[in-house]
C-alpha positions as CSV (number, residue, x, y, z in Angstrom):
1,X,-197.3,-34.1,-17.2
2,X,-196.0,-31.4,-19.8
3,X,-192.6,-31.5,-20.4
4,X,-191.8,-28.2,-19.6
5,X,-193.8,-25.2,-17.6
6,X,-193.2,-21.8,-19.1
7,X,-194.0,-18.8,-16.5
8,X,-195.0,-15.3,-17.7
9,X,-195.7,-12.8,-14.8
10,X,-197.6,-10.0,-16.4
11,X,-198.5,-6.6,-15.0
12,X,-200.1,-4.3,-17.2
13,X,-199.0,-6.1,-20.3
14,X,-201.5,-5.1,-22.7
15,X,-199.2,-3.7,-25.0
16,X,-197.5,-7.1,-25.4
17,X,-198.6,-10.1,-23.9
18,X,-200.0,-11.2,-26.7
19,X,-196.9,-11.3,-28.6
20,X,-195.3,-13.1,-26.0
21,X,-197.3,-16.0,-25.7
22,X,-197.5,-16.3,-29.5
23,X,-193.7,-16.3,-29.0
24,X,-194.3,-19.7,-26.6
25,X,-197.0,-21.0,-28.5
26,X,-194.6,-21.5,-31.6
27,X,-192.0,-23.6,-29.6
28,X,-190.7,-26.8,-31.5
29,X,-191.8,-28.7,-28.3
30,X,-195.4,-27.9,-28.4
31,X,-196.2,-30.2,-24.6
32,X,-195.7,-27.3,-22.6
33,X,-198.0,-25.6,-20.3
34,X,-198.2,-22.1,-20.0
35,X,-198.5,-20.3,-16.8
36,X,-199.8,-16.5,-16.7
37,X,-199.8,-15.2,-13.1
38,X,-201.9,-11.8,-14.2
39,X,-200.3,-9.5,-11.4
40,X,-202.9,-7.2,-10.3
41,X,-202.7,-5.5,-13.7
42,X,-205.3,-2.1,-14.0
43,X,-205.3,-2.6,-18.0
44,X,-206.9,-5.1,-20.5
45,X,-204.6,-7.8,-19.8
46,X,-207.2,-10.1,-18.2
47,X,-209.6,-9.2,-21.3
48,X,-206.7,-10.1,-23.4
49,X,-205.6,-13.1,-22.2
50,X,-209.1,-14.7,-22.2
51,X,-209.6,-14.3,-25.7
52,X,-206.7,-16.8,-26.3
53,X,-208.1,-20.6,-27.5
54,X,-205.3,-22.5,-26.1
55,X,-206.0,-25.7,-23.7
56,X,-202.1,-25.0,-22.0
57,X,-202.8,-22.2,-20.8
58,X,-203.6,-21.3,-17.6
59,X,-204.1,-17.8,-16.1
60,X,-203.6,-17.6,-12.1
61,X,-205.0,-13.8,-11.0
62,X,-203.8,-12.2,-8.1
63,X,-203.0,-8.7,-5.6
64,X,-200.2,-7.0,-7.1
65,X,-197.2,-8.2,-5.3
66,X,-194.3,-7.5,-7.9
67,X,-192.7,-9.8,-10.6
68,X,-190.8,-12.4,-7.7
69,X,-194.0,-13.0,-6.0
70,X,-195.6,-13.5,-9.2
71,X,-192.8,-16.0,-10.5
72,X,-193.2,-17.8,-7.1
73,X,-196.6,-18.2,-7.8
74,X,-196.5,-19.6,-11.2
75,X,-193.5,-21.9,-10.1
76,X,-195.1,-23.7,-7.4
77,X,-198.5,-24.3,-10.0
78,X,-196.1,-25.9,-12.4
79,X,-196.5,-29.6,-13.0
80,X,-193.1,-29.9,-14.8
81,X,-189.9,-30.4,-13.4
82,X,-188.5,-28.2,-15.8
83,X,-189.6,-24.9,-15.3
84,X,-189.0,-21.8,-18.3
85,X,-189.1,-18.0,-17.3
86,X,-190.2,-15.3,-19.6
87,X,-191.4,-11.7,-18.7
88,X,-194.4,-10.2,-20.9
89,X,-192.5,-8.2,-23.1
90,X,-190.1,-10.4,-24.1
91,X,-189.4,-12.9,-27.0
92,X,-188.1,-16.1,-27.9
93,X,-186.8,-18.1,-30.6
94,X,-188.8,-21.3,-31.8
95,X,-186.1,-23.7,-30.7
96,X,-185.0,-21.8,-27.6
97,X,-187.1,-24.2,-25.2
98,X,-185.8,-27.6,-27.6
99,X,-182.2,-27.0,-27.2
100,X,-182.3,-25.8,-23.5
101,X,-184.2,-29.2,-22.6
102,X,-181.9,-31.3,-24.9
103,X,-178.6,-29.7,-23.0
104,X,-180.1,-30.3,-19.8
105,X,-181.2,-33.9,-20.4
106,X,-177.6,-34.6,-21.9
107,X,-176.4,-33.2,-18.5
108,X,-178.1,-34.7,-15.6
109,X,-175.6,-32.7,-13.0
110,X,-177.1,-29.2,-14.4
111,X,-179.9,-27.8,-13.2
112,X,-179.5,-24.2,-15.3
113,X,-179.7,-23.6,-18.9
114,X,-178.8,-20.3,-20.5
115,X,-179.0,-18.6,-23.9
116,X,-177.7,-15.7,-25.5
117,X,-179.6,-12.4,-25.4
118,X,-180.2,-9.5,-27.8
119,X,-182.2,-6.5,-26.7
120,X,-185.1,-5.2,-28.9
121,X,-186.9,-2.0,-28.7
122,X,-190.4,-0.7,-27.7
123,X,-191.6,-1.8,-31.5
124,X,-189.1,-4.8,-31.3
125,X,-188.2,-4.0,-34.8
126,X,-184.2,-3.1,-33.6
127,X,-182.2,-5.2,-33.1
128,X,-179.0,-5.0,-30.8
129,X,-176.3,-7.9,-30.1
130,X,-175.5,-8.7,-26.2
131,X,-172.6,-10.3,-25.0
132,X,-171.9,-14.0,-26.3
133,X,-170.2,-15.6,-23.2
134,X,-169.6,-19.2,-22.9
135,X,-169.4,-20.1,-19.1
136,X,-170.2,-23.4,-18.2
137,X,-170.5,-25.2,-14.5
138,X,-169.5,-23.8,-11.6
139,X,-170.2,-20.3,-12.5
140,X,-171.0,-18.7,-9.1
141,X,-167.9,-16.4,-8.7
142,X,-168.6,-15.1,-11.9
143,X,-172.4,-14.7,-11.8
144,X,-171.2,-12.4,-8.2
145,X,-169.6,-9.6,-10.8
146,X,-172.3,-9.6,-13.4
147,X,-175.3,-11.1,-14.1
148,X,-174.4,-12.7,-17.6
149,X,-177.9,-14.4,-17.9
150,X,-179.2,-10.3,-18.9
151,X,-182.7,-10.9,-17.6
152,X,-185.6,-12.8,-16.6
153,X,-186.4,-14.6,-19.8
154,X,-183.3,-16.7,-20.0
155,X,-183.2,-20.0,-18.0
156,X,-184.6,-23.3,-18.0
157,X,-184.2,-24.3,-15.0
158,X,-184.9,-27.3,-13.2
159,X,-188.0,-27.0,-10.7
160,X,-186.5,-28.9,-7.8
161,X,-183.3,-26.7,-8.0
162,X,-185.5,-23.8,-7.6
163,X,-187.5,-25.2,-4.0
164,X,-184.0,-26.2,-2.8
165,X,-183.2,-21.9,-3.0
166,X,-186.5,-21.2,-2.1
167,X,-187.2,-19.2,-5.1
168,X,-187.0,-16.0,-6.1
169,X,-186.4,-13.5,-3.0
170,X,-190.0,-11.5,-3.0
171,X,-188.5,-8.0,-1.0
172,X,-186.5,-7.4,-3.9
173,X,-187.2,-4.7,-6.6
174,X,-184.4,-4.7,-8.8
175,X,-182.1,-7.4,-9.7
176,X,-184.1,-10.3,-8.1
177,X,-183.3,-12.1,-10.8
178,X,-179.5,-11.9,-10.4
179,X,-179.9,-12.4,-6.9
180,X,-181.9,-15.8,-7.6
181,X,-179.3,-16.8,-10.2
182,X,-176.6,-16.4,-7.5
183,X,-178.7,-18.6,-5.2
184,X,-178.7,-21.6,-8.0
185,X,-175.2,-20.8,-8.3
186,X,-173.9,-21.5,-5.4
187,X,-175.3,-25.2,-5.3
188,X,-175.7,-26.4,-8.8
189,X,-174.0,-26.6,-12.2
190,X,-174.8,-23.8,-15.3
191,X,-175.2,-24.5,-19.2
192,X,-174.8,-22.6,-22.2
193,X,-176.7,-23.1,-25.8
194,X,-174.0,-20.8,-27.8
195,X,-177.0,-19.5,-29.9
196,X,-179.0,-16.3,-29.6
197,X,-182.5,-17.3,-28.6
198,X,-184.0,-14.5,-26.4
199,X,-185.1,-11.0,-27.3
200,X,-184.8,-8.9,-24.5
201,X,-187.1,-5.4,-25.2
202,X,-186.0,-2.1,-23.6
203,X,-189.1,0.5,-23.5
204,X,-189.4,3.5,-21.7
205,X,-191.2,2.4,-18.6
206,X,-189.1,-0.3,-18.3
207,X,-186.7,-0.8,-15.0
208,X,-183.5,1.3,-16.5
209,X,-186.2,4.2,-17.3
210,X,-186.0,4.8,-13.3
211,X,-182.2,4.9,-13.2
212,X,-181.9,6.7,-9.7
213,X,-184.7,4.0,-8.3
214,X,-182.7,1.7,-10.0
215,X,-179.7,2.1,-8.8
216,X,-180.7,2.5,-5.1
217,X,-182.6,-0.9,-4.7
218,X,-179.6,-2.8,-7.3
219,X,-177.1,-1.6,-4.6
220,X,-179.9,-3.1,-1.7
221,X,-179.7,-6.2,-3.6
222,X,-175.7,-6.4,-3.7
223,X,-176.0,-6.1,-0.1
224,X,-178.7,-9.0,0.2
225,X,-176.3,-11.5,-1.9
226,X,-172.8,-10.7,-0.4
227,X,-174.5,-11.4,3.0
228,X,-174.8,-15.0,2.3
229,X,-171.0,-14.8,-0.1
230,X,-168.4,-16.5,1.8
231,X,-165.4,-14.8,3.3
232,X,-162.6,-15.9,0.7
233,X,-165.1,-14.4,-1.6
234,X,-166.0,-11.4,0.2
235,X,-162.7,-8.9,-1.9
236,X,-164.8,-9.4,-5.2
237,X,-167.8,-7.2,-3.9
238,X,-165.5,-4.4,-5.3
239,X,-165.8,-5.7,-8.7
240,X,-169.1,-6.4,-8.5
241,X,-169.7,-2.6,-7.6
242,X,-167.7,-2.0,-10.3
243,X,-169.3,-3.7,-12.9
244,X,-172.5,-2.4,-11.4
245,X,-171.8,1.4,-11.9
246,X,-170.5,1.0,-15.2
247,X,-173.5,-0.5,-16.4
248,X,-175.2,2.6,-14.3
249,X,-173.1,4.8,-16.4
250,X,-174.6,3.4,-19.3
251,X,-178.2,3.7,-18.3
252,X,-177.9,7.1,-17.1
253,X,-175.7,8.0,-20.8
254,X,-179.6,7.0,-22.0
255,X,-181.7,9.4,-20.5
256,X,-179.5,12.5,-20.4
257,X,-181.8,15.5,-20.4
258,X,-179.4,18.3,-19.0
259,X,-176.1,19.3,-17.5
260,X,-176.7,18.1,-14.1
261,X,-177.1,14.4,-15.6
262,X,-174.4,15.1,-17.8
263,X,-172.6,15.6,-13.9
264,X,-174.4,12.4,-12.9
265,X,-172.8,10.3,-15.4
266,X,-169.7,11.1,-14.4
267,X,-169.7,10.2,-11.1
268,X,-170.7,6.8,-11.9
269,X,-168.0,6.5,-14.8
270,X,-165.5,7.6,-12.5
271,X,-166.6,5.3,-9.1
272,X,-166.4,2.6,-11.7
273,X,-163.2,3.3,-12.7
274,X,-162.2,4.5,-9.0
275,X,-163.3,0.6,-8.0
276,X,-162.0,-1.3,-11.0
277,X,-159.2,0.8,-12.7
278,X,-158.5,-2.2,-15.4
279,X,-161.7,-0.3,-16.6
280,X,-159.5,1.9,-18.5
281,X,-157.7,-0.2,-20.6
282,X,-161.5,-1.1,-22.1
283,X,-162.5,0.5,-25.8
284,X,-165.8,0.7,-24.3
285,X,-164.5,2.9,-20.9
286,X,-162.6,5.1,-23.6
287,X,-166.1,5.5,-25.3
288,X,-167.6,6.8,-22.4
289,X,-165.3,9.0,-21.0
290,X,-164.9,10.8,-24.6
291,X,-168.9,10.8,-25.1
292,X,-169.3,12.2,-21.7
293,X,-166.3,15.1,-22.2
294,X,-168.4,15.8,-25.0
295,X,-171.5,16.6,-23.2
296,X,-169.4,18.6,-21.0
297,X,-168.2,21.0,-23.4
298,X,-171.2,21.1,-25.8
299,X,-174.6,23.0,-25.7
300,X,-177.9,21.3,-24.4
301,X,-179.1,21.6,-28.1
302,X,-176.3,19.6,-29.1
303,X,-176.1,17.3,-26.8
304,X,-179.4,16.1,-28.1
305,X,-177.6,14.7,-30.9
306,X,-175.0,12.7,-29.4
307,X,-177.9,10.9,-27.7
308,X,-178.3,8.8,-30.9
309,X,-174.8,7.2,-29.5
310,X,-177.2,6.0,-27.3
311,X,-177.1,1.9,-28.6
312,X,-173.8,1.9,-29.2
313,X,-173.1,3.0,-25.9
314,X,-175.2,0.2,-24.3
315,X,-174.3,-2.2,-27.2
316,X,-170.6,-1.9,-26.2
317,X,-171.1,-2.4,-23.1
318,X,-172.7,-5.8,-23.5
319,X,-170.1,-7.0,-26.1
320,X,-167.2,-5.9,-24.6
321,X,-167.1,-4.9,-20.9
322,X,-168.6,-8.3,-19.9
323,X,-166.9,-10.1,-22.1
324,X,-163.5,-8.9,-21.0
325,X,-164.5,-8.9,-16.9
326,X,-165.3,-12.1,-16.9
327,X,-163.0,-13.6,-19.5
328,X,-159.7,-12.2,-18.3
């Protein structure tokens, strides 16, 4: 039995899958197995992933039924009981699966290790830092305002955890994996490794490309997890849409194009602040509101410009607006 499973759900992955298996491949702990559920891709990712000489891994083709279905799948192939999550396009560090699985062994009463995240681009040759947060056990009431794992490539997580929640929740689009966290959450213990060990890559047909879509189904899935948050809890929802349109505000700062987004952004800064008003007592709220008066006043032409604010506008938001919901 390997001592850890690795999932990859991949879906037209041509562009990297490659990379991200080499990225496994080169783990310190080298008795792994490697799970690709190929997702009903239409591209060469099936010729792809056959031309790779490794005895670990094994591909598991299927209908296209979305990224949760796909984890599902993989998950209940594993042999492991430690199971490791990465999406196609992302990266790891080489030690990322050795520390996660010495942290978890040195605490039997966890069943979720954590690491930090920084996000790369489509070439994954930039760099930029995400939030360094160090929450530890119960974590539940803080995972309900913001989803401070980032993504799908973080956890290792403990495979019998993960049949106790059922898995992850397959009529989800967007923020399943949040949603799933929440799940774990709410029964078992969280860990941290205080050490940047995922790369998280942001392209342009990623999720946050598809803001409006995005923000429709993320609001779906706030509904789907406060339906199962218990009453005493049930006042934080507002921060939790809080938190949730100010990231929006970010991700629609990215793909301004005109003045009716300019508009747009707006109304998500200001339901933000409208929900949360400690929002504007945060450098990274003052950011906003100044880079969006900007786009108000100035020409299309030069708003063009001010769209190369664009990483330090989603950079500060990782290190500071999480850091200081959660922290204060």
């Amino acid at each position: 039995m390997p001592q850890i499973s690795v999932i990859i759900p991949a879906y037209n992955a041509q562009k990297t899958i490659i990379e991200t298996i080499n990225s496994v491949q080169k783990q310190t702990i080298q008795d792994i197995e490697i799970i690709v559920v190929n997702d009903g891709s239409t591209d060469n990712t099936q010729t792809l992933l056959q031309t790779i000489n490794d005895p670990r891994l094994k591909i598991i083709s299927s209908p296209n039924e979305r990224v949760s279905a796909a984890r599902n799948k993989g998950i209940k192939a594993a042999q492991s009981e430690f199971i490791a999550l990465i999406d196609a396009d992302d990266l790891w560090t080489n030690d990322k699966l050795e520390l996660q699985l010495a942290k978890m062994i040195a605490n039997p009463d966890v069943a979720v290790v954590y690491s930090w995240t920084d996000e790369i681009d489509e070439s994954g040759r930039k760099s930029y830092p995400g939030a360094r947060l160090y929450l530890e056990g119960d974590v539940y009431q803080e995972l309900l305002i913001v989803n401070f794992l980032a993504n799908g490539s973080t956890p290792l997580i403990r495979k019998q955890a993960i049949e106790t929640v059922s898995g992850f929740n397959v009529n989800l689009e967007y923020g399943e994996d949040w949603e799933f966290y929440i799940r774990l959450a709410a029964k078992y213990k969280f860990a941290v490794v205080p050490k940047q060990q995922v790369f998280y890559r942001k392209s342009s047909t990623s999720a946050t490309s598809k803001v409006a879509v995005m923000e429709k189904n993320l609001l779906i899935t706030l509904d789907v997890i406060y339906q199962l948050v218990p009453s005493h809890l049930q006042h934080l929802k507002k921060q939790s849409l809080a938190a949730l349109y100010h990231y929006l505000t970010a991700a629609y700062f990215a793909h301004v194009k005109n003045t009716n987004d300019i508009d747009i952004v707006g109304k998500k800064l200001w339901k933000s602040i409208t929900l949360n008003p400690k929002y504007l007592l945060e450098p990274v709220t003052r950011f906003y509101f100044f880079k969006w008066l900007l786009m108000k006043l100035l020409t299309p032409q030069l708003i063009k410009h001010l769209l190369s604010l664009r990483s330090l506008c989603l950079c500060g938001k990782k290190l500071f607006i999480i850091k200081d919901e959660l922290q204060s």
